[in-house]
C-alpha positions in Angstrom: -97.0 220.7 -58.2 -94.4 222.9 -56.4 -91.1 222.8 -58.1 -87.4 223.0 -56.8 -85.5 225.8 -57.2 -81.9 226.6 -57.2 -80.3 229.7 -54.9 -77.1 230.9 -55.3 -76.9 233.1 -51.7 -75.7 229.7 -49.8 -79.0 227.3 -49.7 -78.6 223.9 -51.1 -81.3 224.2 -53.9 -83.1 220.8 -52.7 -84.3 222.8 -49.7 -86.6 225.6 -51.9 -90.0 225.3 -53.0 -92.0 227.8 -55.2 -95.6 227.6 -56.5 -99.2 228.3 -55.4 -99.9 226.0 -52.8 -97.3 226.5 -50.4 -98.1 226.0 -46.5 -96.6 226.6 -43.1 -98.3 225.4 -40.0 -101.1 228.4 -39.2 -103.2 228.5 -36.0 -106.6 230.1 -37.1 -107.1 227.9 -40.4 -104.6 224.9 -39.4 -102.4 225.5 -42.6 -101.6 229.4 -43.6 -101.5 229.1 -47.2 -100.3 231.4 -50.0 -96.5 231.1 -49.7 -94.4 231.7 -52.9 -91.2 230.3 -51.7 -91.0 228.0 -48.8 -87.4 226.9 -47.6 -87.9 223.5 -45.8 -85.4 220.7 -44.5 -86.5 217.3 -43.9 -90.5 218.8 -43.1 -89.0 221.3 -41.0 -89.6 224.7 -42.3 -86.7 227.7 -42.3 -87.7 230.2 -44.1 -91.1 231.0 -46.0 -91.3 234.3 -48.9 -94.5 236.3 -49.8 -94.8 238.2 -53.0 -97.2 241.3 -53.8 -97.6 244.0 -56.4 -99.4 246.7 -56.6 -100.1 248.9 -59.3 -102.4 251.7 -61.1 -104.5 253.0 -61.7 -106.8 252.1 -58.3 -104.1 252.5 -55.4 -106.4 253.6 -52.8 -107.9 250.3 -53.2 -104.8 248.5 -53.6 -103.4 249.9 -50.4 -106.2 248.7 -48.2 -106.6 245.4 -50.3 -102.8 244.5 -49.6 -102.5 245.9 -46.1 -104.9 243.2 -45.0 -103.5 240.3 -47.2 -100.0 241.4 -46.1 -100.5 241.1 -42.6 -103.1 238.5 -42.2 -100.4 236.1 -44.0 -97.9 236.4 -41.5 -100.0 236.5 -38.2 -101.5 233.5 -38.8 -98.0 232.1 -38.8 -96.3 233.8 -35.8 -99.7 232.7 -33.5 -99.2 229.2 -33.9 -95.7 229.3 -32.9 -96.2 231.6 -30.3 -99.3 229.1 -29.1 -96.8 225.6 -29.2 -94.0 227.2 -27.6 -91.8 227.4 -30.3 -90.9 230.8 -30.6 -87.5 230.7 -31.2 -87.8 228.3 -33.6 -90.1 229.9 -36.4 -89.2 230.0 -39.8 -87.9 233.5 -41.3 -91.2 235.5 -42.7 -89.8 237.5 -45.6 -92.1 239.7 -48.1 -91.2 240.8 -51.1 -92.8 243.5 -52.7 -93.3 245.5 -56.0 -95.1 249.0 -56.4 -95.5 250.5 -59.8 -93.6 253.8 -60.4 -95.8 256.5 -61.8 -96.8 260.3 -61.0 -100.5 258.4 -59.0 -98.0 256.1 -56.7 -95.7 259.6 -55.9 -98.8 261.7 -55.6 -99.5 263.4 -52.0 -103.1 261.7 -51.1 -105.6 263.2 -48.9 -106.5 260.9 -46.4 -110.3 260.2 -44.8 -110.2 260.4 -41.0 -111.0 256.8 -39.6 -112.9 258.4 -36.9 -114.6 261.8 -36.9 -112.2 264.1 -34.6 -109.0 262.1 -35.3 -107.4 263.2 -38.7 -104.9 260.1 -40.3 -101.3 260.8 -40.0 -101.3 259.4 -43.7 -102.7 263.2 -44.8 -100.7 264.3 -47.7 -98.6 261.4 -48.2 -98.0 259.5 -51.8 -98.6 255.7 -51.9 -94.9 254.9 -52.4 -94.0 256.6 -48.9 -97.6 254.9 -47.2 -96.2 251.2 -48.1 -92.5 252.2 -46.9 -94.2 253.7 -43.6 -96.3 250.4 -43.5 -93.9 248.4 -44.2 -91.5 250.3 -41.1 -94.2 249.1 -38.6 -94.2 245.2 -39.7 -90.3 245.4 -39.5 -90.9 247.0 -35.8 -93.3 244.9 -34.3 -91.9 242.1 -36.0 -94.7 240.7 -38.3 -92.3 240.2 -41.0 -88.4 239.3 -40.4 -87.4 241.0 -43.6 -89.2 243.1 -46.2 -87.8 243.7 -49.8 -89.6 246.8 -51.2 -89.3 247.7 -54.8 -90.3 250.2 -57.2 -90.6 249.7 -60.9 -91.8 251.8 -64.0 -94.6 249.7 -66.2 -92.4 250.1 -69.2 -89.0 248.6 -67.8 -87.0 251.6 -69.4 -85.0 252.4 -66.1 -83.8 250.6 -63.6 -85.7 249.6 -60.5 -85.4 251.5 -57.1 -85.5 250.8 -53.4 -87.1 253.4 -51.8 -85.7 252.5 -47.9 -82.1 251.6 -47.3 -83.3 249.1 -44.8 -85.5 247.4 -47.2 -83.1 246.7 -50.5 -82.6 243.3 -52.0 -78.8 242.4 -50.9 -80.3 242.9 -47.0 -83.2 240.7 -47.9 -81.4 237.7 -49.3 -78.5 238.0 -46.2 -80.8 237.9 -43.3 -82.9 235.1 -44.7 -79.3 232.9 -45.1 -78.4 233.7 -42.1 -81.6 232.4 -40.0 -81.8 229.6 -42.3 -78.3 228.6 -41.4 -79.1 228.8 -37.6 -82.4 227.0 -37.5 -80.4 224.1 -39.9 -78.0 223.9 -37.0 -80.3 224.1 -33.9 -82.6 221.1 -35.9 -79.3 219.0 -36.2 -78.6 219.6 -32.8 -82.1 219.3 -31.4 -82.6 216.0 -33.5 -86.1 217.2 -34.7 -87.7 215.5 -37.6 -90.8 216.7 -39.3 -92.6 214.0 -36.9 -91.3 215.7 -33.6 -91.8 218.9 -34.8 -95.4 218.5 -35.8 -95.8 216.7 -32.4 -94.5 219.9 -30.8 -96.7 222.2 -32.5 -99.8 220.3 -31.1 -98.3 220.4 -27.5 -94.7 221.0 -25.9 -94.3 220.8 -21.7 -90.2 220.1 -22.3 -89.4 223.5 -24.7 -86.9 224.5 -21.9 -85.3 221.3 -22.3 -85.3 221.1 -26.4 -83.9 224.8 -26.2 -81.2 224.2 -23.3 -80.1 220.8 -25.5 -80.1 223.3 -28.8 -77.2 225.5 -27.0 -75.4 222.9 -25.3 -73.5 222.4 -28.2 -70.9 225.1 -30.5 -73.3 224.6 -33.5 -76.5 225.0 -31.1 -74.5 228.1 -29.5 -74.2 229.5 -33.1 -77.7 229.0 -33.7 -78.6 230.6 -30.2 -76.0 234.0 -31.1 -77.6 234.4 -34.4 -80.9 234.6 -32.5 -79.3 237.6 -30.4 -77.8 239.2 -33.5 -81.4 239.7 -35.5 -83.1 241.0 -32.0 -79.6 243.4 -31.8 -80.6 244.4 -35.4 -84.2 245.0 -34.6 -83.5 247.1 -31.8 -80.7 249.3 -33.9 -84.0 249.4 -36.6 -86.1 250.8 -33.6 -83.9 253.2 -32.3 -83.1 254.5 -35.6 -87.1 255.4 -36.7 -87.3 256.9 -32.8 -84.6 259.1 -33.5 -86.4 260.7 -36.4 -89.6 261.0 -34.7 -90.6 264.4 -34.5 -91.2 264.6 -30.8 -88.3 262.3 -29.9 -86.9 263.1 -26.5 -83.7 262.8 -24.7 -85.6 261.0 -22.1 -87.3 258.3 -25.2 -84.0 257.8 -26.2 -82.4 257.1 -23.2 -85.6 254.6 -22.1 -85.8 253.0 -25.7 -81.8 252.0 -25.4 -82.1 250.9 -21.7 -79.3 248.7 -20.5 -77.8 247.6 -24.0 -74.5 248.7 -23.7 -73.4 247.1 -26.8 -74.4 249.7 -28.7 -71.0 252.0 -27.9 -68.4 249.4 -29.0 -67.2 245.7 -27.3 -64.7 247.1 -25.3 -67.2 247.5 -22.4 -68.4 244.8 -19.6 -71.4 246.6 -18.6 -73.1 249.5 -17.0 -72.0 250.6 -13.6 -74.0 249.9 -10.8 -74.6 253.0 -10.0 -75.7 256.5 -12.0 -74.7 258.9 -9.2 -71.2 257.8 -8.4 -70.2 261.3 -7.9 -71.3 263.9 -5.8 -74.4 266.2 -7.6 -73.7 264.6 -10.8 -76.2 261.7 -12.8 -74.4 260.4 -15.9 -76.7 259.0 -18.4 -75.0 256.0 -19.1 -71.3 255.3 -17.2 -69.6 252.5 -18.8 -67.6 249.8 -17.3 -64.7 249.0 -20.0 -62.6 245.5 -19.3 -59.9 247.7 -17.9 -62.1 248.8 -14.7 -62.0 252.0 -15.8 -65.6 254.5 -16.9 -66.7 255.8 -19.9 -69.3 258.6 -19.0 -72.2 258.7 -22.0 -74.2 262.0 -22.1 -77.2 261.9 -24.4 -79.2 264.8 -25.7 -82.3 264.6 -27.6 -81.8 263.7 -31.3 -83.8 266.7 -32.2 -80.3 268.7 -31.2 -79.4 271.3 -34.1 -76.0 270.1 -34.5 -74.2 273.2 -36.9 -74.7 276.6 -38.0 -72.7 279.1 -40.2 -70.3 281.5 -38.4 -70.5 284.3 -40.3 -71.9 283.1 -43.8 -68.4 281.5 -44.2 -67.5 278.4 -42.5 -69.5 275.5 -40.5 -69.3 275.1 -36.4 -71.0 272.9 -34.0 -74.0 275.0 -32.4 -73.7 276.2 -29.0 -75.9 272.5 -27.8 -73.4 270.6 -29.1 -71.0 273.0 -26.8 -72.7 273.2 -23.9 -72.9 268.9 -23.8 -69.6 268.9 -24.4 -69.1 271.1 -21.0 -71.0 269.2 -19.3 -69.3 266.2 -19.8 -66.1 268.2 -18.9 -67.4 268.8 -15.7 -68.0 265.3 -14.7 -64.8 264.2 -16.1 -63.4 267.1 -14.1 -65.0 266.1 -11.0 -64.1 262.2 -11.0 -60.3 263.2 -11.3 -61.0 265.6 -8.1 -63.0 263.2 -6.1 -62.0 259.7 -7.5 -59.0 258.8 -5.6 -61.1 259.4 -2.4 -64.9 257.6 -3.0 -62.5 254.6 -4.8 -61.8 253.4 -1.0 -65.4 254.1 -0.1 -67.0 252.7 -3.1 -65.3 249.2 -2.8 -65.8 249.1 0.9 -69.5 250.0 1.4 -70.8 249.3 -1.9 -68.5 246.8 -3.4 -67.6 248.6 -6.3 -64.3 248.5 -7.8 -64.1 251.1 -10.2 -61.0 252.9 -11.8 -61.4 256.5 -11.7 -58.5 257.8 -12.8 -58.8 257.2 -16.8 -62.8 258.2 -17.2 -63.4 259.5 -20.4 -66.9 260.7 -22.2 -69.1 260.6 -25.6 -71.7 263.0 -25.8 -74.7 261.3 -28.4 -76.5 264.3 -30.0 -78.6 265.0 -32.7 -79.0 262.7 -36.2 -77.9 264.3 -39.3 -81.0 263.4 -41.5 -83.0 265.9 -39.5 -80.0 269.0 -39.8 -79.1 268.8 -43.5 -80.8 271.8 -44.8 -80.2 273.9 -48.3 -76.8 275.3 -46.3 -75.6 272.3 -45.1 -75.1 268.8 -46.3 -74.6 265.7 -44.5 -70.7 265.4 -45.6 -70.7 269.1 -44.3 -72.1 268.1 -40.9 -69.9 265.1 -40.9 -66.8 266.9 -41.7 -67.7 269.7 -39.1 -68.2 267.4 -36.1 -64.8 265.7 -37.2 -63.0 268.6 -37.1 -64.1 269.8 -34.0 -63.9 266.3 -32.3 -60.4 266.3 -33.7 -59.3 269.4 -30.9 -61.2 267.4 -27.8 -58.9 264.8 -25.8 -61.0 262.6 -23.5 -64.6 263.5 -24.7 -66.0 263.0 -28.3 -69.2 263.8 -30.0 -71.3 261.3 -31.6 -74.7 261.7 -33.7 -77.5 259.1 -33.4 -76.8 258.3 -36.9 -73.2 257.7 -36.0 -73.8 255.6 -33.3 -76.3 253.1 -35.0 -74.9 252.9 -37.8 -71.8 251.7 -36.1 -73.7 249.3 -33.8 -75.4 247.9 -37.4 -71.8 247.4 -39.1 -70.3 245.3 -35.6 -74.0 243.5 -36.1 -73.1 242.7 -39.6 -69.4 241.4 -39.4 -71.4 239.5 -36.8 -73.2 237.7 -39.1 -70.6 237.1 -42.1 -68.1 235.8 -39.8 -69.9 232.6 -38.5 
């Protein structure tokens, strides 16, 4: 028989279930079975955990044993709510998982070609960095809400490890409170019982109308902003693996982040209407701020070197990180020249009322994970673009780094404040 468990993150213990026989609602085999911990109010499920190990010595086998399990668990799941039209409304899929620690699991593994011609990008890569790659595409295409990935020695002596900072335990148990919380409110405020919803699941034509009823109310409208929050956090997650990509572009980067403004801050109301406001000049991104006035954002490709020694003493920003900084100068420069004229223009034929008398710029360049190097270290780089950002006025330079992980604290305080 399952048995209740207590939870000390902020779940009333009557809502969790553990043991072997745990189900959600699956589309291919009617019930997807397997689940360790299932969180569940009233029939209606929140939150469902999955828990794997793998250790020595056969970790080949292992890897493609619990590649398959892994995902076929969750799919199963995310079809059948996908199917019934109840998307937003699917439990939190979290997997928690243990590798064993040892010189096999941290060994660089040749890889067999799946096809003759096209050599595996897993070529020379240990087990232990194979799951966390793994583990970075369920996360991304969003087979799993939340994946706890642990490493542990056989013999207990040392403490265990989490090899990705996106993937540690504290992370794990916060997100699966906070979309427990919101589906708790939205099933209050929908008034589904484990009747309706199991009614739904077989066929839904008024989904619009159950969703629209969820966020006509404060508590549905929570429920509706956490929603926003985890997709803001899944495209911060995204952006952040692009950026290290080896062939990440300028142009990927400015694609990937398209119109999601919220990224720089939420002192701005949107994106201008137009890119080429000025004469001869595109700006990446121009701002809008509350005050009418623009905030010109110049990206350049997170590959950017972003320091260099000048003259084996001291650290300076490389001559990229100069020459974005001109650039954005110059269109600075020429909205002060030709603002006060195309303002009148603008509103009149276009129906833009912009203030360009107070434009200022960012320039977003480079990511520090990919410039550290045996002569500089992240503080180093940190401390150098500081210093020289600390002798610019109306421009200031950002890293990719620096600008997600900004956009991932605001998504946090988010989430702790509601």
């Amino acid at each position: 028989m399952p048995r209740r468990r207590s939870c000390g993150s902020g779940v009333p213990p009557q809502w969790i279930e553990s043991g072997p026989k745990l189900g959600l609602p699956g589309l291919y085999g009617g019930v997807s079975g397997g689940w360790d911990i299932i969180i569940s109010r009233d029939g209606f499920p929140l939150a469902a955990i999955y828990i794997k190990s793998a250790a020595g010595p056969s970790f080949g086998n292992n890897f493609r044993n619990r590649i398959q399990e892994i995902t076929e668990q969750a799919l199963d799941v995310r079809r059948q709510y996908e199917r019934s039209g109840l998307k937003d409304l699917q439990p939190h899929l979290g997997l928690l998982f243990i590798l064993e620690d040892c010189p096999e699991s941290r060994r660089p593994v040749k890889a067999t070609s799946a096809v003759a011609g096209f050599p595996s990008k897993m070529n020379g890569i240990s087990y232990r960095d194979r799951f966390a790659g793994f583990f970075g595409r369920l996360l991304k295409d969003r087979v799993y809400d939340g994946i706890c990935y642990v490493t542990s020695t056989p013999d207990g002596d040392s403490m265990p490890e989490e090899p990705c900072w996106d993937m540690g335990v504290e992370d794990f148990l916060s997100d699966i409170v906070s979309r427990v919380s919101a589906l708790s409110y939205a099933q209050d405020q929908g008034g589904m019982s484990s009747a309706s919803f199991g009614e739904a699941l077989s066929h839904r034509d008024d989904i619009a109308d159950v969703m629209t009823g969820f966020t006509s109310t404060p508590t549905g409208l929570a429920a509706a902003e956490m929603a926003v929050v985890r997709r803001r956090r899944m495209l911060v997650a995204e952006l952040r693996d692009l950026a290290l990509q080896p062939d990440a572009s300028e142009t990927a980067m400015h694609k990937a982040m398209g119109g999601h403004y919220w990224l720089f801050g939420g002192q701005y109301t949107g994106v201008a209407a137009r890119r080429d406001l000025m004469n001869l000049d595109e700006h990446d991104f121009p701002l809008v701020c509350s005050d009418g006035s623009l905030h010109i954002i110049e990206l350049k490709g997170p590959e950017a070197p972003l320091v260099r020694r000048a003259r084996e003493n001291h650290l300076i920003v490389t001559s990229a990180v100069h020459e974005a900084v001109s650039q954005c100068m110059n269109y600075l420069r020429t909205i002060d020249e030709m603002g006060a004229a195309l303002r009148t223009l603008h509103n009149n034929e276009l129906g833009l009322n912009y203030d360009y008398r107070r434009a200022r710029g960012t320039v977003v360049i480079g990511f520090q994970e990919r410039a550290i190097t045996d002569r500089a270290t992240r503080e180093q780089i940190d401390q150098t673009i500081r210093s020289y950002n600390s002798h610019l006025s109306r421009i200031q330079v950002l890293t990719y780094a620096d600008l997600l992980d900004s956009a991932e604290r605001a998504l946090r305080f988010e989430e702790t404040s509601r």
